[in-house]
TORKE-680767 format. One record per residue (C-alpha): residue in one letter; x, y, z. Coordinates in nm, 4 decimals, decimal comma. Last residue first. Layout:
REM TORKE-680767
r r=A; X=X; Y=Y; Z=Z $
...
//
This chain:
REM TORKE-680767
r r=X; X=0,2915; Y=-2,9116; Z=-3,2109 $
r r=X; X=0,2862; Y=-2,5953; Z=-3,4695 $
r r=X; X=0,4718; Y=-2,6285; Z=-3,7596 $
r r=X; X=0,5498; Y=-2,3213; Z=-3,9944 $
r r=X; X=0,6663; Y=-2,2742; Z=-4,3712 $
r r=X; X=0,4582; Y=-2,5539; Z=-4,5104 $
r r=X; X=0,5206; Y=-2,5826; Z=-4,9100 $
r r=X; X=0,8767; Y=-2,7225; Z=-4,8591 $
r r=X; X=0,7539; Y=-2,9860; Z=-5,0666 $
r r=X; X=1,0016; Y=-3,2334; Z=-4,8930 $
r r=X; X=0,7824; Y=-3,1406; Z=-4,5975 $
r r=X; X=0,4229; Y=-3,2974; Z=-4,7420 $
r r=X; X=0,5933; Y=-3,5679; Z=-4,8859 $
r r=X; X=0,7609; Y=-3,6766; Z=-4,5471 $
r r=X; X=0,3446; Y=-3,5920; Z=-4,3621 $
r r=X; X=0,2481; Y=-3,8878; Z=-4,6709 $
r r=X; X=0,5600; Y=-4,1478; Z=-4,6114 $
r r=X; X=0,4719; Y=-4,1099; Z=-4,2181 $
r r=X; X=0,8349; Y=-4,1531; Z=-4,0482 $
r r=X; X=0,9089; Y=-3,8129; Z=-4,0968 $
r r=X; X=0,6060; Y=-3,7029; Z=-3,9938 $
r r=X; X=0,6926; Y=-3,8976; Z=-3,6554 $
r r=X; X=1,0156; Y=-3,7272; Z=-3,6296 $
r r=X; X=0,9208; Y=-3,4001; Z=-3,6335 $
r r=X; X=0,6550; Y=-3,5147; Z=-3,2861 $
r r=X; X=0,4112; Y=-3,6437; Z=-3,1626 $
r r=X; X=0,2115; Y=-3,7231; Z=-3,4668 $
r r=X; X=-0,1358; Y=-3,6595; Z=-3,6108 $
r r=X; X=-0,1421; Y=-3,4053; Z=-3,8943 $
r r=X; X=-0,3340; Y=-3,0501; Z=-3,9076 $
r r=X; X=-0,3856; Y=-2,7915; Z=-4,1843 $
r r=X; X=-0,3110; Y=-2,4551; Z=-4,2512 $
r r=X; X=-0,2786; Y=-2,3100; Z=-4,6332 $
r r=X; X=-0,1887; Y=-1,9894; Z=-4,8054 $
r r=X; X=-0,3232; Y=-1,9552; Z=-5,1604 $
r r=X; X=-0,0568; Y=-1,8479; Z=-5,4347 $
r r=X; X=-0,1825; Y=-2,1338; Z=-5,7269 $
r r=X; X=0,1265; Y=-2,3081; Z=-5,6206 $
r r=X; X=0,0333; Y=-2,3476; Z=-5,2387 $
r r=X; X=-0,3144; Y=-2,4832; Z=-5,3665 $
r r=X; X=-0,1921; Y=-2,6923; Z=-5,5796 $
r r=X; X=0,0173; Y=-2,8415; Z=-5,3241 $
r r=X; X=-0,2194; Y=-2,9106; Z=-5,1019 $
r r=X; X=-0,4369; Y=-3,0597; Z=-5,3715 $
r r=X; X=-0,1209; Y=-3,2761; Z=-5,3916 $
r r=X; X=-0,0504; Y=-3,3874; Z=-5,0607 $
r r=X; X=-0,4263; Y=-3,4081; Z=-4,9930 $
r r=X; X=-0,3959; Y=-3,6830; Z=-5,2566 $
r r=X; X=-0,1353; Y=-3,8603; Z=-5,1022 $
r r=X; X=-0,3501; Y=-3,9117; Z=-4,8165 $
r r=X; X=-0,3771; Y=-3,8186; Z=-4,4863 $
r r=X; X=-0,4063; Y=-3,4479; Z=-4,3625 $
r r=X; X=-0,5998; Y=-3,4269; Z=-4,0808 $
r r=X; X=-0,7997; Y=-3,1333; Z=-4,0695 $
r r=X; X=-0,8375; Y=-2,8727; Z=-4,3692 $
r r=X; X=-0,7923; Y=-2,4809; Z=-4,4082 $
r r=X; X=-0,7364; Y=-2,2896; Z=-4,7470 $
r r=X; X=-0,6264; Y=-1,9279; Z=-4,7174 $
r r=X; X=-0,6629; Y=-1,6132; Z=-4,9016 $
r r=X; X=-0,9480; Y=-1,7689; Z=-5,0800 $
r r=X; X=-1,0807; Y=-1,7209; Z=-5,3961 $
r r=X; X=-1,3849; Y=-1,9335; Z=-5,4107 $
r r=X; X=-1,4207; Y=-2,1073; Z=-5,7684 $
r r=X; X=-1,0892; Y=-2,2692; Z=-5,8380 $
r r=X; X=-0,9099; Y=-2,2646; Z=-5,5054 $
r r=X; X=-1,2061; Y=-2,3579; Z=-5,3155 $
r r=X; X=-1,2769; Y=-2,6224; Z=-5,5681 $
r r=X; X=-0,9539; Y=-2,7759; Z=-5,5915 $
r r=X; X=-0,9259; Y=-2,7254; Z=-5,2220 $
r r=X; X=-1,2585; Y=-2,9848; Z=-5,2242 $
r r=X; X=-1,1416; Y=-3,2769; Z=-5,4644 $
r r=X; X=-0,8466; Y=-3,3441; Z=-5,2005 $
r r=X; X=-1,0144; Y=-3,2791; Z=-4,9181 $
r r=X; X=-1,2409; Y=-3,5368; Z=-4,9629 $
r r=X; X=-1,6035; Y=-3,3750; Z=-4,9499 $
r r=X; X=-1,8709; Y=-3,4114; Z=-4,6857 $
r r=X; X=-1,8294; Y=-2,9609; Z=-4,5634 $
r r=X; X=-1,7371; Y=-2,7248; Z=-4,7999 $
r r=X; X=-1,7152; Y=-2,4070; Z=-4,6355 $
r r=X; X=-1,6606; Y=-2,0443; Z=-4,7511 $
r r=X; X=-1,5765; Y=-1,8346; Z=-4,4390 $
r r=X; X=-1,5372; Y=-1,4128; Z=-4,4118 $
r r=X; X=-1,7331; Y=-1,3964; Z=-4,1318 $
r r=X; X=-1,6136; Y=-1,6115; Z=-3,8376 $
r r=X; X=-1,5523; Y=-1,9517; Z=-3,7565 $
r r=X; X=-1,7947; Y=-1,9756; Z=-3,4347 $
r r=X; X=-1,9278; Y=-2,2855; Z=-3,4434 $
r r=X; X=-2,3264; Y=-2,3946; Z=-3,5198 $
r r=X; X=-2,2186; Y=-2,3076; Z=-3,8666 $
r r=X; X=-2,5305; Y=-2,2459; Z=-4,1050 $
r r=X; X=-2,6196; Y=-2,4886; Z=-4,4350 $
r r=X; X=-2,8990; Y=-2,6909; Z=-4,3200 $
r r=X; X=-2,6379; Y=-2,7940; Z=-3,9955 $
r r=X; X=-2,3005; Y=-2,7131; Z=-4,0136 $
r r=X; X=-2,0646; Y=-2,8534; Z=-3,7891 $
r r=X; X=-1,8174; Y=-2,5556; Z=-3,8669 $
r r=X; X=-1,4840; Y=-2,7388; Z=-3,7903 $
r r=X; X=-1,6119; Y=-3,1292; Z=-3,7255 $
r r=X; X=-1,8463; Y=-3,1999; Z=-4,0982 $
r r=X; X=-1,6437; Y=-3,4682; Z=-4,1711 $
r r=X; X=-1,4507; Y=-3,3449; Z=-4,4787 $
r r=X; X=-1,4686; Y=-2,9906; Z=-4,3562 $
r r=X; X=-1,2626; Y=-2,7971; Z=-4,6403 $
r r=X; X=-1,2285; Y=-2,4417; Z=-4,4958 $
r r=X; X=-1,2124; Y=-2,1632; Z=-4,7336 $
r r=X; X=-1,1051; Y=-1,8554; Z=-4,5644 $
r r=X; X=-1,1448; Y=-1,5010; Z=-4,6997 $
r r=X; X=-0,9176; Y=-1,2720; Z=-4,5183 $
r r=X; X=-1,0167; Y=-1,0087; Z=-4,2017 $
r r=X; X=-0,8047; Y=-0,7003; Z=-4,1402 $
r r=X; X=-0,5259; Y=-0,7361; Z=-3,9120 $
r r=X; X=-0,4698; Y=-0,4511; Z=-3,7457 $
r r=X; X=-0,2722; Y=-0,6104; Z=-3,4191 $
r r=X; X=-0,5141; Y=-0,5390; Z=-3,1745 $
r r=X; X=-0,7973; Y=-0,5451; Z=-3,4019 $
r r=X; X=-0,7433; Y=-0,9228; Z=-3,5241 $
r r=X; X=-0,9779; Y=-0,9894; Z=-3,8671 $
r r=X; X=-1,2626; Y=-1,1886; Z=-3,8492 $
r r=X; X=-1,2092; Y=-1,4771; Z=-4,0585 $
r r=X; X=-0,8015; Y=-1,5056; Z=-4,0013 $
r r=X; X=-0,9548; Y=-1,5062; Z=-3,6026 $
r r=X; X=-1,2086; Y=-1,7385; Z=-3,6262 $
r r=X; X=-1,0238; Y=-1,9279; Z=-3,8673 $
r r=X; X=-0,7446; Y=-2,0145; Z=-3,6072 $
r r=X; X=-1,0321; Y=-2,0966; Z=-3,3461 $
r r=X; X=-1,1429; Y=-2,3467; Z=-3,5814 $
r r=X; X=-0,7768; Y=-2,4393; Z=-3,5881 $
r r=X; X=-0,7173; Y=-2,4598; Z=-3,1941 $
r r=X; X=-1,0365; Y=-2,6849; Z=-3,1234 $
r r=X; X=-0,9167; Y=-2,9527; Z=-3,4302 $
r r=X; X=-0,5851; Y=-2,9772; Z=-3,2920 $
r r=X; X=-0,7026; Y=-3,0035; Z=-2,9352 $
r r=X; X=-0,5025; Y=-3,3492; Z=-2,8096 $
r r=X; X=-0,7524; Y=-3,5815; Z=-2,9006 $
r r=X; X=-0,5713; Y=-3,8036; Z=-3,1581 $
r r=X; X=-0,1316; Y=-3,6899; Z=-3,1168 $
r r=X; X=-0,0097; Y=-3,3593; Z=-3,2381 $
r r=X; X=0,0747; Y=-3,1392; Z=-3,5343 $
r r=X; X=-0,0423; Y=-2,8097; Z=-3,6448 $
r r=X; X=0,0842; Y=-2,7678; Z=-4,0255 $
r r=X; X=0,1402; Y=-2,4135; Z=-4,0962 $
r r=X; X=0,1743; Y=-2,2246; Z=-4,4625 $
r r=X; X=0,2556; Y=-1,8501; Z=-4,3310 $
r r=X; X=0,0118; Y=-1,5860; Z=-4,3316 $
r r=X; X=0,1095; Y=-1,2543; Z=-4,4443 $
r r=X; X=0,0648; Y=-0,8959; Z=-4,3004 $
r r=X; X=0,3692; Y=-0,7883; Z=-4,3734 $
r r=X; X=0,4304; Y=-0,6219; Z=-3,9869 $
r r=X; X=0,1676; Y=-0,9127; Z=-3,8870 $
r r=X; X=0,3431; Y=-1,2413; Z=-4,0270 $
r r=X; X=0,0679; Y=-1,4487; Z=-3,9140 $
r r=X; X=0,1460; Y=-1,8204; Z=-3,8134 $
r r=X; X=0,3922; Y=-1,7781; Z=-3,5409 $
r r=X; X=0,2587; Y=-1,4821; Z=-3,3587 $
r r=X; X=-0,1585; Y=-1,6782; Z=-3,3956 $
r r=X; X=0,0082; Y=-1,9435; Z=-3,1989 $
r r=X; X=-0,0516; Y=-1,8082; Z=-2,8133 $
r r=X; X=-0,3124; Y=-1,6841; Z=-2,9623 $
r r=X; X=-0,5344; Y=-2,0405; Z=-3,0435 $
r r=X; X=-0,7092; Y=-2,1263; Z=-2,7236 $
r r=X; X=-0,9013; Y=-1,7536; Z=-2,7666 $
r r=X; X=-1,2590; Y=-1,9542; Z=-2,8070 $
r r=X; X=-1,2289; Y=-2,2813; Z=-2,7010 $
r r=X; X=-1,5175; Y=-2,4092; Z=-2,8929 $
r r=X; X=-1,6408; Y=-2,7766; Z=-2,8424 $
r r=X; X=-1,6855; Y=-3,0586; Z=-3,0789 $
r r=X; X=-1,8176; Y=-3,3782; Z=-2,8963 $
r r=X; X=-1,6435; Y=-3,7202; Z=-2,9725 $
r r=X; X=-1,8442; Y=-4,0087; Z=-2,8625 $
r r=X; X=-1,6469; Y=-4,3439; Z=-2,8957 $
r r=X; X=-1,9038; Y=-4,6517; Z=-2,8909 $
r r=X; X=-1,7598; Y=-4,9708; Z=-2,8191 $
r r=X; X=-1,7559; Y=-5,3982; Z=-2,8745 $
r r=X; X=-2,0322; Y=-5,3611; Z=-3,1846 $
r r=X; X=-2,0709; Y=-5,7052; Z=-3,3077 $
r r=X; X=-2,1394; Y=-5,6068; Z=-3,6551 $
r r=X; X=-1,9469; Y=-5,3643; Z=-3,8239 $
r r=X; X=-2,0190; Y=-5,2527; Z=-4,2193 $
r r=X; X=-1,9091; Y=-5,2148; Z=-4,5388 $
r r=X; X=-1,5331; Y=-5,1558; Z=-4,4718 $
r r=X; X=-1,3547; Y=-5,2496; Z=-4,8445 $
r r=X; X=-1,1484; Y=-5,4822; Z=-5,0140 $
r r=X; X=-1,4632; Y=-5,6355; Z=-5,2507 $
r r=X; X=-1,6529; Y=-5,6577; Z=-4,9435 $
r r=X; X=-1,5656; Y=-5,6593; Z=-4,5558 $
r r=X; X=-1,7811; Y=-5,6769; Z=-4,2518 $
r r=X; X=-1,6141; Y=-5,5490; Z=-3,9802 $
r r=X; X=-1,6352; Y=-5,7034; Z=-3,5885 $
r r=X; X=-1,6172; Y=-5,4378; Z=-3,3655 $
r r=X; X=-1,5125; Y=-5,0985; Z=-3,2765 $
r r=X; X=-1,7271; Y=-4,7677; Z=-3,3652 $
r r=X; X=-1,6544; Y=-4,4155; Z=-3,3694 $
//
């Protein structure tokens, strides 16, 4: 990330001159950081997946605990027999898989499709249309329009997990997008 002085046209960020700082944000595993949660997003006597939204605050891990997620939904959990699901994961900025020429440099798994520099919005549509997923993953849920591709997806009978900055119920309250998001009902679990 980059702070500055931005250069604006027609209403939009071109550019930033007079850099002030550099933020450096390095992807790491954490492999296992997510089972503590994995009991209140998996169903495991039906064998179901809830809809989850992991909230927190920027930097707090909720990036690190759902690739770790979709390791384990991607690879199936022997302890409990859970038998792998297809995942599509919608990488909008390239941070779950960090794919480079095509191949994950993180561990996500086996059973992954992954569209990585697309919105989200336009990219469930495609996993749902053309991929068949079980489950549909994105990070940082923002827009209206990830409110309804997230939607579509819950209607078209795909189970979804995605993360939201906030600290707390009240915060995605506050947020007119996270609001829409819960008045849908489509999330049946929230992880903070």
């Amino acid at each position: 990330g980059l702070s500055g002085s931005c250069v604006i046209e027609n209403g939009k960020v071109i550019n930033i001159n007079y850099i002030y700082s550099l933020n450096f944000r390095i992807a790491r595993e954490i492999i296992g950081c997510s089972q503590d949660a994995l009991k209140e997003i998996i169903n495991f006597e039906q064998e179901t997946i809830y809809n989850t939204l992991i909230v927190s605050p920027p930097g707090c891990g909720k990036t690190t605990i759902l690739r770790d997620l979709i390791r384990y939904l991607s690879t199936g959990i022997k302890e409990y027999r859970f038998k792998a699901v297809n995942v599509g994961i919608v990488d909008e900025r390239g941070e779950i898989a960090a794919l480079f020429r095509g191949t994950p440099q993180n561990d996500i798994g086996t059973k992954v499709d992954i569209l990585e520099n697309v919105s989200k919005s336009i990219g469930m549509k495609m996993l749902v249309r053309s991929l068949a997923p079980r489950v549909v993953v994105a990070d940082e849920i923002g827009s209206v329009e990830d409110i309804e591709a997230i939607n579509y997806a819950v209607c078209s009978g795909v189970k979804g997990i995605f993360t939201s900055h906030g600290s707390n119920m009240q915060d995605l309250t506050l947020n007119p997008v996270t609001k829409s998001l819960i008045s849908l009902r489509s999330e049946e679990r929230r992880v903070g």
